[in-house]
C-alpha positions in Angstrom: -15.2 6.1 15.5 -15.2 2.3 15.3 -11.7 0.5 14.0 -13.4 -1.4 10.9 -14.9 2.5 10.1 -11.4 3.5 10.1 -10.1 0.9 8.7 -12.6 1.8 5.7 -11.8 5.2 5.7 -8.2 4.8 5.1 -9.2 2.4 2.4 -11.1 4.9 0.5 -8.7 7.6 1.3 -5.9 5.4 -0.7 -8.7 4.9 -2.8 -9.3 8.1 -4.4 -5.7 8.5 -4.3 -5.2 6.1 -7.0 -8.0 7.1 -8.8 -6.0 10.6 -8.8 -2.9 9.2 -9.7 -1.9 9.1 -13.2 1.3 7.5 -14.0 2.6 6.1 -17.5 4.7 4.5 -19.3 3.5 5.2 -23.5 0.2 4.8 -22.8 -0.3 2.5 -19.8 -1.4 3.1 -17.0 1.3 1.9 -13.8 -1.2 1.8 -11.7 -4.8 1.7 -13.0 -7.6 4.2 -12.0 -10.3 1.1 -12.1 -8.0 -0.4 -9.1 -9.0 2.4 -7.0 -12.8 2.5 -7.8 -12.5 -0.8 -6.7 -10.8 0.0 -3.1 -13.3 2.9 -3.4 -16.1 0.7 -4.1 -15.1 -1.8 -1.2 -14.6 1.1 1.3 -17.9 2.7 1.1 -19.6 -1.1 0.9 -18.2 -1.1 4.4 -19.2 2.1 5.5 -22.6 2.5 4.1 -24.3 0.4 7.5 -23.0 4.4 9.4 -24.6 6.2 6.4 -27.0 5.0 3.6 -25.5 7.9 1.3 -22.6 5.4 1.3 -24.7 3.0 -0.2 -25.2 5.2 -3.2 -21.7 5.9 -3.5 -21.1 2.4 -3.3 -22.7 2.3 -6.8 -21.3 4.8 -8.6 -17.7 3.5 -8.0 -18.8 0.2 -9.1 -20.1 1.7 -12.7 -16.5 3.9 -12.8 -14.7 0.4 -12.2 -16.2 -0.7 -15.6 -16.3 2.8 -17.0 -12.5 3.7 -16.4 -11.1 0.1 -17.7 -10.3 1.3 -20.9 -8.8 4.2 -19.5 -5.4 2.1 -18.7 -4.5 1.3 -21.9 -5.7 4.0 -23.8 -4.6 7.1 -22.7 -7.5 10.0 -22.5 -5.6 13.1 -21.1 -6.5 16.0 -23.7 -3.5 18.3 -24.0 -4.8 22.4 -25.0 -2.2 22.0 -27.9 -3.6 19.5 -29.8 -7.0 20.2 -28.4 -9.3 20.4 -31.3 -7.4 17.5 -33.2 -9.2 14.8 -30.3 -12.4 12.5 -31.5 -15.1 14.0 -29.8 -15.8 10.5 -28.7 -12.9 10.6 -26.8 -13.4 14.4 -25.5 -16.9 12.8 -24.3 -15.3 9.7 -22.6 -13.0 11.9 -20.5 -16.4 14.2 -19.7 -18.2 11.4 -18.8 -15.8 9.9 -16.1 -14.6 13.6 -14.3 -18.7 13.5 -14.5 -19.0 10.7 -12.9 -16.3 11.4 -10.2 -17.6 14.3 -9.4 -21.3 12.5 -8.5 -19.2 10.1 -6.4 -17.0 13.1 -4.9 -20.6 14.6 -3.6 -22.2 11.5 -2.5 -18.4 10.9 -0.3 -18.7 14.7 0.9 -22.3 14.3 1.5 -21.6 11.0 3.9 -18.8 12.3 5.6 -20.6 15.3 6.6 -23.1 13.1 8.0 -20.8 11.2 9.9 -19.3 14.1 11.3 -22.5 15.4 12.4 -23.4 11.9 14.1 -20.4 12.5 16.0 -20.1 15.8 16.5 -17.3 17.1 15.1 -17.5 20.5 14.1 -14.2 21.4 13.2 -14.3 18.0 10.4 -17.9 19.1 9.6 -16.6 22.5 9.1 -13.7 20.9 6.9 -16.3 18.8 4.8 -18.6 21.6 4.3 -16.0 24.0 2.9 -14.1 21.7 0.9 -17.1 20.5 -0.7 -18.0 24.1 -1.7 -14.6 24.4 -2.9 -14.5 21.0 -5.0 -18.2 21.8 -6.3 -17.7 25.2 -7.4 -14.3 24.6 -9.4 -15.4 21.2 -11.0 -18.6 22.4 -12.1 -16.8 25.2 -13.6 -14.4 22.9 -15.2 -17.5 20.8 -16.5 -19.1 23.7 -17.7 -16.4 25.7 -19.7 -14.9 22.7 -21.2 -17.2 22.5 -24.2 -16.3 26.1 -25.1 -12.5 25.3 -25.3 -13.5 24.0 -28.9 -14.4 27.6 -30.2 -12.1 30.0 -27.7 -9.1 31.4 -29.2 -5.8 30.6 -27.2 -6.1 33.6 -24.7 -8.4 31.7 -22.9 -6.2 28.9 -22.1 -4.6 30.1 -19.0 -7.7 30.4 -17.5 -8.4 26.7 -18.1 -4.7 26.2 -16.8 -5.6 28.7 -13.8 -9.2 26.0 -13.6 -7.0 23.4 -13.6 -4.7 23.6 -11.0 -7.4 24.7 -8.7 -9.1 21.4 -9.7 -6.1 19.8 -8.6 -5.8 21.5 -5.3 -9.4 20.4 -4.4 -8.9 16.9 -5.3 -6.1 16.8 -3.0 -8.0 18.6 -0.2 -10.6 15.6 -1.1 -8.3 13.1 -1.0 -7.0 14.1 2.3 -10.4 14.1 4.3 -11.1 10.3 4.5 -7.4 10.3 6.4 -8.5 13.2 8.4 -11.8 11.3 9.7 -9.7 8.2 10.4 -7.4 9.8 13.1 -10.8 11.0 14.9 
């Protein structure tokens, strides 16, 4: 691949790293989701002439950038304990941005994929394809049983726990495949 695609790939794979990181101090973000969107958003601006899906990508970053401002000062995490104390305004907020990352997360799989294919490498086509059933699946789920939580008693929570640390197993595996493509 050429050197300003890899050089775009590592970009967004630092990216969506700081859009996974979540460090605080109170309720301050250290380091700022929106600042990755942005990186995000500049990576796939630079990688959408290979792949049009890029393009689209390119846009949905650019809407989480403004989306997940707020985000840094206020802090959205939803702990099960205090669950059904949370504004549903806020409960909708945090909804709407995993939604939103999620989009993005399929438009990245979907372009990568493509990429791969251009090139032909199976083994990181196989790798796209299978993590991106594996992301799909368990954030969907996550998506999906969320609004429940508010009527399940508590001996449903370890399943959500059990959801959740899957979710964070497939956003690493995510996170990891833009470095992946840039070694190729």
């Amino acid at each position: 691949m050429k050197t300003s695609l890899n050089i775009a790939l590592r970009r967004l794979g630092w990216g969506l790293f700081i859009a996974f990181l979540d460090i605080r101090i109170g309720y301050v973000d250290i380091i700022p989701d929106f600042i990755g969107y942005m990186m995000i958003a500049s990576a796939l601006h630079a990688m959408s002439p290979y792949q049009p899906v890029f393009n689209k990508a390119k846009w949905i970053a650019i809407v989480l950038v403004v989306v997940s401002m707020p985000n840094a000062l206020i802090h959205t995490g939803i702990f099960l304990s205090d669950f059904t104390a949370v504004p549903i305004q806020q409960q909708l907020y945090s909804q709407a941005l995993l939604g939103l990352h999620v989009v993005l997360a399929f438009l990245v799989f979907e372009g990568l994929g493509l990429l791969a294919k251009q090139d032909g490498q199976e083994i990181l086509l196989d790798s796209v394809r299978s993590r991106k059933s594996l992301y799909m699946v368990i954030l969907a789920a996550q998506l999906i049983f969320y609004p429940f939580l508010l009527n399940m008693d508590e001996s449903w929570i370890p399943l959500f726990i059990l959801l959740a640390l899957f979710s964070f197993i497939a956003e690493l595996h995510f996170v990891r495949l833009p470095f992946r493509f840039s070694k190729k």
